[in-house]
C-alpha positions in Angstrom: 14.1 80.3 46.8 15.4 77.1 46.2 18.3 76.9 44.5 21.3 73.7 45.5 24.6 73.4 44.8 27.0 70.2 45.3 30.6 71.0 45.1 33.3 68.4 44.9 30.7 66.1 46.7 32.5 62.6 47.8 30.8 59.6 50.0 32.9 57.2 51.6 31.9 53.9 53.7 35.3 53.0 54.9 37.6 52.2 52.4 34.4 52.0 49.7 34.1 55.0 47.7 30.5 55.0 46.8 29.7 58.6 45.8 33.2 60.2 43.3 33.5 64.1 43.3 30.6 65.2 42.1 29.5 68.9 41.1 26.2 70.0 40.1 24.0 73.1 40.2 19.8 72.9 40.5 18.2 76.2 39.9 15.2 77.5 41.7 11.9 76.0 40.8 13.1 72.6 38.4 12.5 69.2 38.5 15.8 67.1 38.6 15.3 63.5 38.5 18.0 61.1 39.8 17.6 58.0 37.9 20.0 55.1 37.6 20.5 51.4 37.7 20.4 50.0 41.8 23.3 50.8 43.7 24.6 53.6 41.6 24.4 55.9 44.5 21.2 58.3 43.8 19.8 57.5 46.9 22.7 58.4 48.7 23.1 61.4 47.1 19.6 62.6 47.7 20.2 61.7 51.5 23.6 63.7 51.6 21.6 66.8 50.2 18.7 65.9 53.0 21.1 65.5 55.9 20.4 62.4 56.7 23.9 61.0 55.7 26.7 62.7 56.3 29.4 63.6 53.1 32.9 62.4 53.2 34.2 65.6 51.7 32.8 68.7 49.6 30.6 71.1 50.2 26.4 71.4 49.5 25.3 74.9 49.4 21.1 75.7 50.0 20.2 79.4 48.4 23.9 80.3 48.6 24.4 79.0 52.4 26.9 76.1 53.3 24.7 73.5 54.8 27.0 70.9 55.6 26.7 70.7 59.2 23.0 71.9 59.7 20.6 69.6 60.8 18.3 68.2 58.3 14.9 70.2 60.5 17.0 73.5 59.5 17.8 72.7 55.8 14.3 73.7 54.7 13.8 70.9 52.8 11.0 68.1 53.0 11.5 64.5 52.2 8.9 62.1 51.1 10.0 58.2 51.4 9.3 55.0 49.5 7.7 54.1 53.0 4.4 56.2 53.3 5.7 55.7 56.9 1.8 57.4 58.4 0.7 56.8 61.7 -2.0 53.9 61.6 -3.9 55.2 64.4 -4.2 59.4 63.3 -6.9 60.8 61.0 -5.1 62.2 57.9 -5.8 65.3 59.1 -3.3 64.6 62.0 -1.1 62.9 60.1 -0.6 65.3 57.8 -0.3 68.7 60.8 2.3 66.5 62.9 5.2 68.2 61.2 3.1 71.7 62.4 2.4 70.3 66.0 5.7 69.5 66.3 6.7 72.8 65.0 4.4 74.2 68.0 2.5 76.4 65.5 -1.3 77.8 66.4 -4.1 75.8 66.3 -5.9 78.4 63.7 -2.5 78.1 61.6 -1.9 74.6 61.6 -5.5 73.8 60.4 -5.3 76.7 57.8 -2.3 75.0 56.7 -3.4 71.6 56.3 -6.9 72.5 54.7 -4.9 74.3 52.2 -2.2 71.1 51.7 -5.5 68.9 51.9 -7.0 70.8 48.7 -4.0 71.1 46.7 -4.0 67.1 47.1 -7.9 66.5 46.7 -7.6 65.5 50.2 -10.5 67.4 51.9 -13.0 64.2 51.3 -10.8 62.3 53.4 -9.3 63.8 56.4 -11.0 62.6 58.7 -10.2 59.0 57.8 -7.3 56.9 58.9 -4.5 55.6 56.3 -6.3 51.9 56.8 -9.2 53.1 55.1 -7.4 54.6 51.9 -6.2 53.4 48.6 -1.7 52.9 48.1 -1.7 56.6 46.0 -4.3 58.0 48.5 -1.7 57.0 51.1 1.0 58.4 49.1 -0.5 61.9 49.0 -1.2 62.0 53.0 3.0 61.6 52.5 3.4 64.7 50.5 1.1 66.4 51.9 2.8 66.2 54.9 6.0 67.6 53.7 3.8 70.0 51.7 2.5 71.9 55.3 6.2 72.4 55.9 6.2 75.1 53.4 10.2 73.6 52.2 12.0 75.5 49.6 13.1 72.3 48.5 10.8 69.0 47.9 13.3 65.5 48.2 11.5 62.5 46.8 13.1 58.8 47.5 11.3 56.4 45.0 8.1 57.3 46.3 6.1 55.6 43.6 8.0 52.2 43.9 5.4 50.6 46.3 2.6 51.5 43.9 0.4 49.7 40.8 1.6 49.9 37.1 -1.6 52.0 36.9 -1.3 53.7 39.7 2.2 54.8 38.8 0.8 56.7 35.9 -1.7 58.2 37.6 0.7 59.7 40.2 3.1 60.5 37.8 0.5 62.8 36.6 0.0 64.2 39.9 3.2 64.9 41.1 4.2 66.7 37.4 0.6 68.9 38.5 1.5 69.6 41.8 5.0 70.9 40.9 3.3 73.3 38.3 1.2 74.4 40.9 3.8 75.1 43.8 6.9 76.0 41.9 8.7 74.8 44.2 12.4 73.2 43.8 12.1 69.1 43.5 14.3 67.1 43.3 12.9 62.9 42.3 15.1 59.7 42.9 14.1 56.9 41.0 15.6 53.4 38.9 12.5 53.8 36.1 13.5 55.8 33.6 9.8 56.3 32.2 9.3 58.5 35.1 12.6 60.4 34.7 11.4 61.0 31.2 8.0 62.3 31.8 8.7 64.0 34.9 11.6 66.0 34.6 13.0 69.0 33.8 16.3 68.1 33.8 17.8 64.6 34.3 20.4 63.4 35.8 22.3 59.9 35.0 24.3 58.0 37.7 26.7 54.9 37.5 28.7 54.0 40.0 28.8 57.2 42.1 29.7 58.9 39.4 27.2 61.6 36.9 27.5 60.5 33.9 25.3 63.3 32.3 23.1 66.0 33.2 20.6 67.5 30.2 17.0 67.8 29.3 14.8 64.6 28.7 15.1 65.3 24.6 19.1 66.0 25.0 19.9 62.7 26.4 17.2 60.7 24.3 19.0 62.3 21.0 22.0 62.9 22.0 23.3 60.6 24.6 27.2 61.4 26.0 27.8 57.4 25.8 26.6 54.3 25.3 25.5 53.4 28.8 23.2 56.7 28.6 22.0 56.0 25.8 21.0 52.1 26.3 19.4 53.3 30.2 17.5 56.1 28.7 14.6 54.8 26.0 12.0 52.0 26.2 12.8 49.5 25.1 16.3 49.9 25.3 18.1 51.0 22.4 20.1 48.2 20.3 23.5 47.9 19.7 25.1 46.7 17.0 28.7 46.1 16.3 30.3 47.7 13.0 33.3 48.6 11.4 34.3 52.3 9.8 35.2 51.8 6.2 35.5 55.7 5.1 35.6 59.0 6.9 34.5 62.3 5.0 32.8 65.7 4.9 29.8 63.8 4.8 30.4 61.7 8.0 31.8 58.0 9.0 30.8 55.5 6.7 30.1 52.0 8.1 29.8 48.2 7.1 27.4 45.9 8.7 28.5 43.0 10.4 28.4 40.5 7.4 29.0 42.5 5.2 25.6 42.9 3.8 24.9 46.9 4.1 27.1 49.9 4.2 25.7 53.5 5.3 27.3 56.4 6.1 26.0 57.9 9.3 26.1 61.5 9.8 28.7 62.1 12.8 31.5 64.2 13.1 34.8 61.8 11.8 37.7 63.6 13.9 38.3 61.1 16.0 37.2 58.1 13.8 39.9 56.2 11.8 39.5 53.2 9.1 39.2 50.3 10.3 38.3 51.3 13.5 35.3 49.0 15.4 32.7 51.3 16.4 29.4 50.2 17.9 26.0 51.3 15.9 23.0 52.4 18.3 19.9 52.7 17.0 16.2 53.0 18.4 13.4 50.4 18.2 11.1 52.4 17.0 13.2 54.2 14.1 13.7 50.2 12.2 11.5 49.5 9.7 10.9 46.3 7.4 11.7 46.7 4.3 11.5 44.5 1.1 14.8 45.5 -0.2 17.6 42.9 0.0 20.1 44.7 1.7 20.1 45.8 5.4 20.0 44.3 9.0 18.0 40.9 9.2 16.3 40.2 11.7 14.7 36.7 13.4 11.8 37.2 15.6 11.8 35.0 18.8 9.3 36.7 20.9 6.3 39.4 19.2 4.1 40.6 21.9 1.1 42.4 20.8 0.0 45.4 22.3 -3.1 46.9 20.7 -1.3 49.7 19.2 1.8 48.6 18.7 4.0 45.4 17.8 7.5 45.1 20.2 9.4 42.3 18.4 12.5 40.6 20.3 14.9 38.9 17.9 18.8 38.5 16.9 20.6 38.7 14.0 22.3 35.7 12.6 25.2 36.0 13.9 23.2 36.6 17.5 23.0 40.2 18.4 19.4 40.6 20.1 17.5 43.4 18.4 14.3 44.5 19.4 11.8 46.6 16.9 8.8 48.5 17.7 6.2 48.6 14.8 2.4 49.1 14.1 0.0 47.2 16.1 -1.3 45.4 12.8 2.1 44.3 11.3 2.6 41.3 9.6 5.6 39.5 11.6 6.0 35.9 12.6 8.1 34.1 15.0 10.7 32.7 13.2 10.5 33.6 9.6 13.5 36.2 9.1 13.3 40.0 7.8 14.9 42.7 6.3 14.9 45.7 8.7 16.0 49.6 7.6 16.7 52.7 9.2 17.7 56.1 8.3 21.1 57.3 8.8 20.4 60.3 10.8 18.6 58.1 13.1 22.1 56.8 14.1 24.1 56.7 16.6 28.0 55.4 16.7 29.8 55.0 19.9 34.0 54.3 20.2 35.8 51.3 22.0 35.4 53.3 25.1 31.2 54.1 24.6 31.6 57.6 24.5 29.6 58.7 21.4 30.5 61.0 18.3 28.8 63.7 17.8 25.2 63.6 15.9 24.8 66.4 13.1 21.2 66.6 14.1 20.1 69.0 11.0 20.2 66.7 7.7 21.2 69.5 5.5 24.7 69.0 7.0 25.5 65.9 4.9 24.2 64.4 1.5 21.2 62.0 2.0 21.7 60.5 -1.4 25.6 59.0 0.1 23.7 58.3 3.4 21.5 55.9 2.1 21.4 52.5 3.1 23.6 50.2 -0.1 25.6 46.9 -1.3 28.7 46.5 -0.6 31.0 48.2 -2.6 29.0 51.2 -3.5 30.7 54.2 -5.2 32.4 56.2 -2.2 
């Protein structure tokens, strides 16, 4: 089992209200990633669920049971820390039976146990060593396997990758997504990089200010963020925003104009809400513009092109200075300085109101006419 439940959760530091009520349900066996900016309360909510921080009000339930006041040793759940936080002077092999000594288990059990954690780690090479004498990711998995011997029903990871390389990062991204196939077990991942939320998780779940501002696959909040701070936190590099203005709503969707003037396109959301004349904000991906030789469309200044084998990310503005940033084949043609014309396609789009919140995509393009959609002057027939 495995399964959590937060209900009406609230965290308060004296008169600071750092966690709102917050409900949400993890089943049995996912990954849930935590991720948002610093100070947006993840960590505090991961410790709340661990016990180590008491709530302010609410209720977490563990397989069904109120755990509220139960000591974090009786939670069943295992927590591994940004801090590898080993003994210097143990073997790994101690290190990672502690837990199990502590425990009082048998000596036949605890060594069964940690042979066992040891080779779902590719530890077995090394227990004998001490943490001086290991690599930062070796290190790291002497830390999980440690909470692995614990047999939890629920893994709590604080940033654990934080302390490590760029490479090494990757690598133990890799590991970690492995080792959860291979256990099953409930996880639950804190962490401020939203690369590793992406590849990681099963289910994400987006924090600002003590609040969740939405919970959904990796895909759902990539294509169909609930707002524009989701949509600008999730994506790398970060999505661009652009500030437009609704000329026409229809059957077909919301049709837009440009800043400038210079392009009109009519992006396929739903127009209930939408009036004319209305400012909206446009969102759209780096890598989904594309230069074009057409006159009409966004231009676009490079400032910065940074070449990275096999891909081009170009930082820029507009002329009347929005930054834009493009993502484009690792052989294209662009030069600091010398402006182009950049495209997109309208069900690429995404529009966001006054207050962020986004209007619904029609993600299936036989829902509106692509011929109106297209990308025009001024003035086109409407």
């Amino acid at each position: 089992m495995g399964q959590l439940k937060l209900s009406d959760v609230t965290k308060s530091f004296g008169t600071a209200k750092v966690i709102h009520p917050t409900d949400l349900e993890i089943e049995e066996g996912e990954f849930v990633v935590f991720v948002g900016p610093s100070g947006c309360g993840k960590s505090t909510m991961l410790r709340m669920i661990a016990g180590l921080e008491e709530i302010t009000s609410g209720r977490i339930e563990i397989d069904g049971k109120v755990v509220n006041d139960m000591a974090p040793v009786d939670r069943g759940i295992a927590m591994v820390f940004q801090s590898y936080a080993l003994y210097p002077h143990m073997s790994v092999y101690e290190n990672i039976a502690f837990p199990l000594r502590v425990a009082r288990l048998s000596e036949t059990e605890v060594d069964r146990l940690v042979t066992e954690s040891a080779k779902v780690l590719k530890l077995e090479e090394r227990l004998t060593q001490r943490p001086g004498q290991l690599s930062g990711g070796q290190r790291q998995r002497v830390a999980i396997g440690r909470a692995i011997v614990r047999q939890p029903k629920i893994f709590l990871f604080d940033e654990p990758l934080s302390n490590l390389d760029a490479a090494l990062r990757a690598d133990m991204r890799v590991e970690l997504s492995r080792l959860h196939s291979t256990l099953g077990n409930t996880m639950v991942y804190v962490t401020h990089d939203q690369v590793e939320a992406m590849t990681m998780a099963d289910k994400i779940v987006v924090l600002r200010d003590g609040r969740i501002e939405q919970v959904g696959t990796p895909l759902e909040l990539y294509h169909k963020p609930a707002n524009q701070f989701v949509a600008g936190f999730i994506g790398n590099p970060n999505m661009n925003f652009v500030s437009v203005t609704c000329t026409r709503t229809g059957p077909d969707g919301v049709r837009i104009t440009l800043r400038g003037g210079n392009a009109d396109i009519v992006v396929p959301v739903d127009p209930d809400t939408v009036q004319p004349g209305e400012a909206l904000t446009l969102g759209i991906r780096p890598d989904e513009l594309q230069q074009t030789d057409a006159q009409t469309g966004l231009s676009f200044i490079p400032e910065v092109v940074e070449r990275l084998g096999s891909q081009t990310v170009c930082y820029g503005r507009t002329p009347d200075e929005t930054p834009i940033c493009i993502t484009t084949a690792g052989t294209a043609r662009v030069t600091v300085g010398q402006s182009v014309t950049l495209t997109f396609q309208p069900a690429d789009a995404h529009l966001f109101d006054t207050d962020g919140n986004a209007l619904t995509r029609r993600i299936n393009l036989s829902e509106f006419d692509l011929e109106n959609a297209a990308l025009s002057l001024p003035g086109a027939a409407s």
